[in-house]
N, C-alpha and C positions, 0 to 999 in steps of 0.2 A: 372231376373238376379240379383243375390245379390253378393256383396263386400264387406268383411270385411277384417280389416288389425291390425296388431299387433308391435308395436315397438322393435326397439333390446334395446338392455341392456350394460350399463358400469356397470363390480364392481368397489367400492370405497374404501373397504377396506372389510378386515374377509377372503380371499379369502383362499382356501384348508381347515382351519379349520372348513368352513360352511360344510363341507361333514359329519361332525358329528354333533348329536344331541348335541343340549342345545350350540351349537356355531353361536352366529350371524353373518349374514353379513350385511352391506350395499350394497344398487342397486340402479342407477339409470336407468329410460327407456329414450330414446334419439328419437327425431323426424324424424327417417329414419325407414320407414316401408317395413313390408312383406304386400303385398295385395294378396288376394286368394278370384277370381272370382266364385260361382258357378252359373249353371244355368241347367236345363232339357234336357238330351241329346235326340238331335230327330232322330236319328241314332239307337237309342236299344242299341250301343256300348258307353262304359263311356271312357270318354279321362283325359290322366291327362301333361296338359302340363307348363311348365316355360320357361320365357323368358330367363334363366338364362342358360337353359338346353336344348335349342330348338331343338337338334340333337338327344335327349332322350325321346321325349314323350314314359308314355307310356298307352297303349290300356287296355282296360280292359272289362270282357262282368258277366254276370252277370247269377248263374246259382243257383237258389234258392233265399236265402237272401244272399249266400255267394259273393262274387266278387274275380274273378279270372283274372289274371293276365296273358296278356301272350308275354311279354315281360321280359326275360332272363335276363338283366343285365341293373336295375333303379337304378339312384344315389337318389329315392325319399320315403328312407324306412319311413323318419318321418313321413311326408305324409301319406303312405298307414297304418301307425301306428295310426296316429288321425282318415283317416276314419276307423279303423278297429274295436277301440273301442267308438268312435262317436256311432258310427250304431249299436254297441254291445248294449249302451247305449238306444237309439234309439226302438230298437228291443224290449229291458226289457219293454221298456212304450207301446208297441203295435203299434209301429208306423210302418207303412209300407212301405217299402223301393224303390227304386226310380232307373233311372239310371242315372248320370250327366255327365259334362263334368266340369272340374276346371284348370283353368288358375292360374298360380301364379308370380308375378309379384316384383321383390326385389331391395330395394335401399341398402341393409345390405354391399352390396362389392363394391371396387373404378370401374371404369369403365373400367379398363382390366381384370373384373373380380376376383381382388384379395380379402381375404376377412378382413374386418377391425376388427375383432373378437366384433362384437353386438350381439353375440348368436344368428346367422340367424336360425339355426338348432329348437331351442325354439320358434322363432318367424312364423317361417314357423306353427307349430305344432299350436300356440295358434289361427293362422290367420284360418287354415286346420277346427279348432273343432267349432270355431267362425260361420263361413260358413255353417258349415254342420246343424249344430243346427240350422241355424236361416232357413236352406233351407227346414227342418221339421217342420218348425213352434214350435220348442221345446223354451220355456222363458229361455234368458241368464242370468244368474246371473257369478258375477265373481268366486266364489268359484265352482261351478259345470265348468265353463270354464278351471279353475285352477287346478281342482285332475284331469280333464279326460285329460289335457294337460301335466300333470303330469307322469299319468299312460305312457300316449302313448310314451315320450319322453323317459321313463325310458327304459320301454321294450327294444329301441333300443338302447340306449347308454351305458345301464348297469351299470352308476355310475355317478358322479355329484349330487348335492343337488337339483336342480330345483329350484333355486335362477332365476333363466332368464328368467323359462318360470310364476315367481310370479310377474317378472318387465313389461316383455310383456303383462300380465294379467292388473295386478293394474296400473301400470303407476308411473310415478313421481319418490320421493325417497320414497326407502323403504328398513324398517329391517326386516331382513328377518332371520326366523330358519326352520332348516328343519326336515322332520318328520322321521319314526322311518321303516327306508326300510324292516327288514325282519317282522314289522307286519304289512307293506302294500303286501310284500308278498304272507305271509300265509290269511290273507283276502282275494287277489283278487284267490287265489287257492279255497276256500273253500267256498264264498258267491259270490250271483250275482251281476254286476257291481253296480247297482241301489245302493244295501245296500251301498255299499264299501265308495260311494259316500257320503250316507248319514251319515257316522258316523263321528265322528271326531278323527281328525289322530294325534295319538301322536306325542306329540314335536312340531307341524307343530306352526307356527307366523308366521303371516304377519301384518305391522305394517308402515302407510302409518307415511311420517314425513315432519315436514316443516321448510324449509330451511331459516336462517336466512338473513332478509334484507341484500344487500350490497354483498351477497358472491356470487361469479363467480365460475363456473365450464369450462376449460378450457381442451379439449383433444386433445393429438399429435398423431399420427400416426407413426410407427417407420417403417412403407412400409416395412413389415416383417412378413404376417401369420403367425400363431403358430396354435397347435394343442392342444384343450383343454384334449380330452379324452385320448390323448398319454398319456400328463404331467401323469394326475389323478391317470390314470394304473400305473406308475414308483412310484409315489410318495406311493399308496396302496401297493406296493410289498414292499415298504422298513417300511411301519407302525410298522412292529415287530422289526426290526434290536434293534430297542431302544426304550422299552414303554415307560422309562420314561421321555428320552428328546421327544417326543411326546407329550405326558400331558402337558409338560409345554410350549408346544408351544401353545397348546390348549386353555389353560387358560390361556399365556399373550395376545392371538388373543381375548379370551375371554372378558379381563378385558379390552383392548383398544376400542372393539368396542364398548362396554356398557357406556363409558367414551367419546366416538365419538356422541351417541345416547344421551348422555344426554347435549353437546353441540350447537345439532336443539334443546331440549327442553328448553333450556335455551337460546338460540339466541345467542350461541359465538361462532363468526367465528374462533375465536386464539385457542380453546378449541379444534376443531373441526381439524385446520389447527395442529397442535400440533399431535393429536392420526394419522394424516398422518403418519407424518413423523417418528412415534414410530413403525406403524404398514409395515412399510416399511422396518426398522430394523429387526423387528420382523421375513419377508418375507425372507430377504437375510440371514437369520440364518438359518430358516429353508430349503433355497434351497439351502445350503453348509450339511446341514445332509444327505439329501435326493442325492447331487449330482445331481443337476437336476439346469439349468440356466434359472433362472425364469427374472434377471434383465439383460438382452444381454446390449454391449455399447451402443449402439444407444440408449436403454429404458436412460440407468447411464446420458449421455451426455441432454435427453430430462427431466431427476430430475433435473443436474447441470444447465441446462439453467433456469428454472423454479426456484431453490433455490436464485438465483443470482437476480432477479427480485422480492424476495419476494412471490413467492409462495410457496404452501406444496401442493409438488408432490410425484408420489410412481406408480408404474407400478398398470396397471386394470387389474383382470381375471389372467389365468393360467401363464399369463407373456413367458418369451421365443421369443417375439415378441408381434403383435398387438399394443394396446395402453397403453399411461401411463395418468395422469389425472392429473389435477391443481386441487387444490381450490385456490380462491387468493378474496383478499379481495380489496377495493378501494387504495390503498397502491402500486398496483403489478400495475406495465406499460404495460398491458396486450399487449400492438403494438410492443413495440419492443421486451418482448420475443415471440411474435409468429417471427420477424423478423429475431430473432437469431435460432430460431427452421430452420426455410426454409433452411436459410444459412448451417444446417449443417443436410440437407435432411432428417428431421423432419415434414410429414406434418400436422399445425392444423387444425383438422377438426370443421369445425364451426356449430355443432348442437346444438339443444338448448335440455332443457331437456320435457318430453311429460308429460301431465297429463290427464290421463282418465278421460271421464265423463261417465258413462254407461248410457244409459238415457231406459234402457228395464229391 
């Protein structure tokens, strides 16, 4: 029986301008994991269950190298996406194929299941490929973890940068650029996985960074799922209305976070805490163009308690709901604004941030 598990992901800033090349973002990975058990089905039938979903397993048997499915309606396409090209991968190295059973196990949502937006979707995917490789005895490296959790997650979501599934990979903070989608396209149409893997993918950085003594990261919860891939879609239909106020959202998303990045390189928390609160700006400009409410009140009310105490706060990820994030330096009274957050049904979640060690 093997276990491998993947952390979810805060953005900190760059968020929607990451979907284009040559735009950074920052990520943190946070200490609430996806776990994904595998182990050898003794049955001949492969089972794929989550605690999450336990009314959904589903069944699966196995007729060649293919694996078929016969269960009608899975909430677990990421899933059947990572083993799909897992074992694609797999297969290219001559490895022979197996049947299992995989359990999956998540702290990514509160305990009514709502979800806290840590990119469980990414995290399920990196935990899924994690698992499978180590159940073929394939060597993990985190860049081969990375493009095939990549590939998989793409396929099903069809847009995002895969910023989540490089924080679930790498861990910790990190800057992140993302690569260059229609020539990872025309590659995975026209070569076999193995290559696709081995080349290196335009635009693609990843870029682990370390955070300056003394800085806190503080996240509120505004107990209001959001939907990332909805936003993306709205926000992508409206990219023509106005190329040019586009570009320039691009390039001040650009210039802040290169100016955030050089903040961890230089150890200044005020540097850092500063391209917050510009890249926040920046956010609420762009989500009056686009017509799309990226900061709801709850997010405004969880900045205004945060600004009031001295921190630089700014909503995380596609916004709409989910979370917003501190940085706050020794300065900020971190007790009593978490005290004013509760009061005004704000809840903090107190995770710390995760860092990988790969040690394979």
């Amino acid at each position: 029986m093997i276990t491998e598990k993947a952390p979810g992901k805060l953005y900190i800033a760059g968020e929607y301008a990451v979907l284009e090349q040559n735009c950074p973002a920052l990520l943190v990975a946070v200490n609430q994991f996806v776990r994904v058990t595998i182990s050898e089905s003794t049955t001949g039938t492969g089972l794929i269950h989550s605690k999450q979903y336990s009314q959904d397993s589903v069944h699966w048997v196995r007729k060649g190298s293919r694996i078929v499915i016969d269960n009608r309606d899975n909430p677990f396409e990421y899933i059947l996406s990572a083993i799909s090209y897992t074992e694609r991968y797999c297969l290219e190295k001559n490895i022979k194929m197996n049947v299992y059973d995989l359990h999956v196990n998540s702290d990514l949502d509160s305990a009514d299941g709502k979800k806290y937006g840590l990119g469980s979707s990414a995290a399920v995917t990196v935990a899924t490929v994690k698992a499978i490789l180590r159940f073929y005895g394939v060597k993990l490296t985190n860049e081969l973890v990375y493009k095939l959790s990549a590939i998989s997650h793409y396929s099903v979501q069809g847009n995002g940068s895969a910023g989540d599934i490089a924080a679930s990979v790498y861990g910790g903070w990190i800057a992140y650029q993302t690569f260059d989608k229609k020539w990872l396209k025309h590659e995975l149409a026209t070569k076999n996985l193995s290559a696709v893997i081995q080349e290196a993918w335009p635009g693609l950085k990843i870029e682990l960074l370390t955070p300056p003594k003394g800085m806190k990261l503080m996240i509120g919860w505004s107990q209001k799922p959001a939907s990332t891939s909805r936003l993306v879609d709205e926000t992508n239909a409206n990219k023509t209305d106005d190329p040019r106020q586009y570009q320039q959202f691009l390039e001040r998303s650009r210039e802040c976070v290169i100016k955030m990045i050089q903040g961890f390189e230089e150890k200044d928390i005020s540097l850092i805490q500063k391209q917050i609160r510009v890249n926040r700006k920046i956010l609420q400009k762009f989500a009056q163009m686009n017509h799309i409410a990226i900061e709801i009140p709850r997010l405004t009310k969880l900045i205004n308690i945060a600004e009031k105490y001295q921190g630089a706060a700014k909503t995380s990820g596609a916004g709409n709901g989910d979370c917003g994030i501190v940085i706050a330096d020794e300065n900020c009274d971190t007790v009593a604004l978490e005290q004013e957050w509760r009061k005004n049904g704000i809840l903090p979640l107190n995770f710390r941030v995760h860092n990988i060690i790969l040690s394979h």
